[in-house]
C-alpha positions as a printed Julia matrix, in Angstrom:
231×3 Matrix{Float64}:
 -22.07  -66.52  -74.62
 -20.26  -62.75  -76.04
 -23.19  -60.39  -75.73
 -23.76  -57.72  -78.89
 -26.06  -54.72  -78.68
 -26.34  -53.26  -82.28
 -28.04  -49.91  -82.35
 -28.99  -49.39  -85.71
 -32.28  -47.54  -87.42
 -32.46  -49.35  -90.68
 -34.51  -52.55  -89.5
 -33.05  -54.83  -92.26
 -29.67  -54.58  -92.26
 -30.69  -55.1   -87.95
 -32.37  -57.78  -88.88
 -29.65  -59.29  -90.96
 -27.02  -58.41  -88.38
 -28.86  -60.08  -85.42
 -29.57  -63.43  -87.7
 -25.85  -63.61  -88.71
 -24.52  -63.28  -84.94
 -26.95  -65.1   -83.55
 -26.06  -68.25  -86.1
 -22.43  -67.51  -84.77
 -23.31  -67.6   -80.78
 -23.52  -64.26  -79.69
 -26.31  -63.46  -78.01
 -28.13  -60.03  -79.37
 -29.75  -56.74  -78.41
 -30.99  -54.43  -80.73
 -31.78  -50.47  -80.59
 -33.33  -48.48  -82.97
 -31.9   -44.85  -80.68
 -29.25  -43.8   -79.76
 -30.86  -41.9   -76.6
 -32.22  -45.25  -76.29
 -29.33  -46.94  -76.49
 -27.08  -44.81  -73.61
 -30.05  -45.56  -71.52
 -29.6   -49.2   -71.77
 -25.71  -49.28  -71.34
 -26.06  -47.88  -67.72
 -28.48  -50.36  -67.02
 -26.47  -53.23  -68.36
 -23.37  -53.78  -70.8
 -22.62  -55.79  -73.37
 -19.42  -57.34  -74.36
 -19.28  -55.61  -77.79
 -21.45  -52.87  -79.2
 -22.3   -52.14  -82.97
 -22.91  -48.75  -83.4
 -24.34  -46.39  -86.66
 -22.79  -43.14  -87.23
 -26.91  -41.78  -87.56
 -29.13  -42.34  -85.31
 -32.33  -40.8   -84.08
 -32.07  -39.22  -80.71
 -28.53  -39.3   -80.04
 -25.8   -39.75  -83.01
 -24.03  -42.77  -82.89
 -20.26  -40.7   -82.63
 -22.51  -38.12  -79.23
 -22.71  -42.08  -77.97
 -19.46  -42.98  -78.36
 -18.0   -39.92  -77.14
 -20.08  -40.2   -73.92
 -19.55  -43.87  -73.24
 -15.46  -43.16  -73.4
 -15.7   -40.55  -71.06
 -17.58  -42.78  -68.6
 -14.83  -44.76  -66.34
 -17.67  -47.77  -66.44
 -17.53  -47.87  -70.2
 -14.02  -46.42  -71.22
 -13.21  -49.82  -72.47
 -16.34  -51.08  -73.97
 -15.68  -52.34  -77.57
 -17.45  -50.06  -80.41
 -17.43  -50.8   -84.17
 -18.73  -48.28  -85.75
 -21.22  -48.62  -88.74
 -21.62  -45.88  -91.47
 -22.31  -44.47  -94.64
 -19.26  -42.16  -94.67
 -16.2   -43.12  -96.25
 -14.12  -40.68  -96.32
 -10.94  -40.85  -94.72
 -11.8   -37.31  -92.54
 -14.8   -38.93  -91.55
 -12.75  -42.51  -90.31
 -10.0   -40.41  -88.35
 -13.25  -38.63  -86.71
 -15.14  -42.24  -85.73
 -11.7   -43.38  -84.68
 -10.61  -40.54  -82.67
 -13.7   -40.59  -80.54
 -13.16  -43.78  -79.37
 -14.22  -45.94  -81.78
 -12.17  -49.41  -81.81
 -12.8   -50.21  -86.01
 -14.77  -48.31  -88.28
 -16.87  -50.11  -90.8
 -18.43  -48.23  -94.43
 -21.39  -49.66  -95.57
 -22.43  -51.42  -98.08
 -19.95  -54.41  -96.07
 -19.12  -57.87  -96.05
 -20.81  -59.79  -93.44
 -18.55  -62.28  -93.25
 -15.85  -59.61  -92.41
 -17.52  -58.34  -90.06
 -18.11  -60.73  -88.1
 -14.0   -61.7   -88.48
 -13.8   -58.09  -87.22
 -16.24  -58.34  -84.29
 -14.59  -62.06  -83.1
 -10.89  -59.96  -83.08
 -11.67  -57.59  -81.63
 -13.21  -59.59  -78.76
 -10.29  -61.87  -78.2
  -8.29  -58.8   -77.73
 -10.48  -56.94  -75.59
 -12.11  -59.64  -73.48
 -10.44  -63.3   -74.11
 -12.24  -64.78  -71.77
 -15.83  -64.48  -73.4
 -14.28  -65.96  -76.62
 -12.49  -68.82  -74.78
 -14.61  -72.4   -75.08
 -12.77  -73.56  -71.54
 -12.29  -71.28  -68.03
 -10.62  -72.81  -65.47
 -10.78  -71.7   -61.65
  -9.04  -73.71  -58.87
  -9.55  -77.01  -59.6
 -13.08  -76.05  -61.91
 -12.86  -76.45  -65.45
 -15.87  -75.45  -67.58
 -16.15  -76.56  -71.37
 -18.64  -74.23  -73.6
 -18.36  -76.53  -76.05
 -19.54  -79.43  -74.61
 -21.28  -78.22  -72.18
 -19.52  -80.13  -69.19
 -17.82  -79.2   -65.78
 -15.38  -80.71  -64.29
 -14.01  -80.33  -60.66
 -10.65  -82.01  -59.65
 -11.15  -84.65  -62.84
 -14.76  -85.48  -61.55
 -17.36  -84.13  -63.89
 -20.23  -82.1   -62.38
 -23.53  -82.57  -63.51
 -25.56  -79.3   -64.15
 -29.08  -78.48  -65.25
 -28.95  -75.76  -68.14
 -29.74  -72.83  -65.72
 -26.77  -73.61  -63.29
 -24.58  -74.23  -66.18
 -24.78  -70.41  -67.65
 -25.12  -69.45  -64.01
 -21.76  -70.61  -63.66
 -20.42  -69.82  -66.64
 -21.16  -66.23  -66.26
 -19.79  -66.08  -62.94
 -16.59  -67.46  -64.01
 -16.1   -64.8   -66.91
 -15.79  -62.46  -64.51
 -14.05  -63.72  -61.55
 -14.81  -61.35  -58.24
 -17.17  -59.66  -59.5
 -20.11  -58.92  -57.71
 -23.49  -59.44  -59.81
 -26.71  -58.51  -58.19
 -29.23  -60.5   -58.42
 -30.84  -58.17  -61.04
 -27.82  -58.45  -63.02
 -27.47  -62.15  -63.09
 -31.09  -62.11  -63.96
 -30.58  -60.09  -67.56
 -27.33  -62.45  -67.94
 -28.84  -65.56  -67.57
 -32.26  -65.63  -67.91
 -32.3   -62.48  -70.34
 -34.13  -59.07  -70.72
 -37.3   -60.83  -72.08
 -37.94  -63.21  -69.06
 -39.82  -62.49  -66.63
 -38.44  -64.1   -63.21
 -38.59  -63.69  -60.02
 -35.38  -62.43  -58.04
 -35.63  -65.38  -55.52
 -35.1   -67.63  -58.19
 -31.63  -66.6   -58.31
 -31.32  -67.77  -54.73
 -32.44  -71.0   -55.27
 -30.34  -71.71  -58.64
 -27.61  -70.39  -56.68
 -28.7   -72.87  -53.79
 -28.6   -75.92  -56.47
 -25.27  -74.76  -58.16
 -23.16  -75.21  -54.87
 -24.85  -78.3   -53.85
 -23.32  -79.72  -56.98
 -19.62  -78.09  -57.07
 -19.17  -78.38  -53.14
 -19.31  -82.31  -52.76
 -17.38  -83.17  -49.68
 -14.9   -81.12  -48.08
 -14.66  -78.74  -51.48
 -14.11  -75.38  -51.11
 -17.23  -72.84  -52.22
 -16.29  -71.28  -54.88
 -19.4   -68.96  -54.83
 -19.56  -66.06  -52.32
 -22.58  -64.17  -51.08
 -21.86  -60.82  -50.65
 -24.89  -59.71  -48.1
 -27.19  -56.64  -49.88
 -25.59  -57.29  -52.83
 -25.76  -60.15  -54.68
 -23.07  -63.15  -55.56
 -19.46  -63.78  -56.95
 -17.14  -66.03  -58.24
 -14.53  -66.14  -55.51
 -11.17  -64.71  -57.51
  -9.29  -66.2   -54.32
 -11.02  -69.23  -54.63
  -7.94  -71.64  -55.34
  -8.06  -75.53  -55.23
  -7.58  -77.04  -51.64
């Protein structure tokens, strides 16, 4: 599931924004500051961020010019949402680092044509309904997993556990981080939980002689193997 933060002051066009993406799949974050807002994105990022030109705090272009000189954000994807029109004002958004530049009143509906392109250019895999991994197949569609032709049977929990993993193969997630990815900022959960979801995921995948596809990284938390090939 594509993650969205939209920072944005004006609580219904928010409100309208979150409903619309939401309906579509994403899952959403909202921010009212943008002080608030560069807070959050060194805590956790999103795959896309929606971001007004005005903001309390911090301006939305001060945010934008600060994520792109961050090596851990460079590449983040930014729309930015404004007021201003003029074409001065678009070369501006766009020269700090903005990806696409959006002037309000807008369509919805292009929007979110603009916010799906731009995330199958910048991250493909978040936008892809099958990843595939050695001999592990994954269908976000249907919500089934597959290893070597034989279909894995997951509870919810270890299927987005899994998923996430996969989108980002050798990466290592804390177990902080795969909190907020799977269970979600509003959750309250216990770290050790992680553990023992992590327990049940590889008692399913690694039937037999199979190869674990999961690696424990000691102090630090877990990966999807990007070695991990079929045997």
């Amino acid at each position: 599931m594509p993650k969205v933060l939209i920072v944005e002051d004006e609580e219904p066009l928010s409100l309208l924004l979150r409903y619309n993406l939401e309906a579509e799949g994403y899952a959403v974050e909202t921010c009212v500051r943008g002080d608030e807002a560069e807070i959050r994105l060194r805590e956790t990022q999103p795959d896309l961020l929606l971001l007004d030109w005005m903001l309390p705090g911090l301006s939305g272009i001060e945010l934008c010019r600060r994520l792109r000189a961050r090596e851990d954000t460079e590449r983040l994807p930014v729309i930015m949402l404004t007021a201003r029109g003029e074409e001065a004002e678009r070369i501006r958004g766009l020269s700090t680092g903005a990806d696409d530049y959006v002037v309000k009143p807008f369509s919805v509906p292009e929007l979110m044509a603009r916010v799906r392109a731009i995330l199958r250019r910048a991250s493909p895999e978040v936008v892809s309904t099958m990843l595939r991994s050695g001999d592990i197949e994954l269908d976000r569609e249907t919500h089934r997993v597959r290893r070597s032709t034989k279909e894995i049977h997951l509870g919810p929990t270890e299927f987005r556990l899994l998923e996430f993993l996969m989108t980002a193969p050798g990466r290592v997630f804390s177990r902080e981080q795969l909190l907020d990815g799977v269970w979600g900022h509003d959750v309250y959960v216990d770290e050790r939980t992680v553990d023992v979801h992590v327990g049940r995921l590889r008692k399913a995948l690694n039937k037999g002689k199979a190869k674990d596809p999961i690696r424990t990284v000691r102090g630090a938390g877990y990966a999807f193997n990007d070695q991990f090939t079929a045997a």
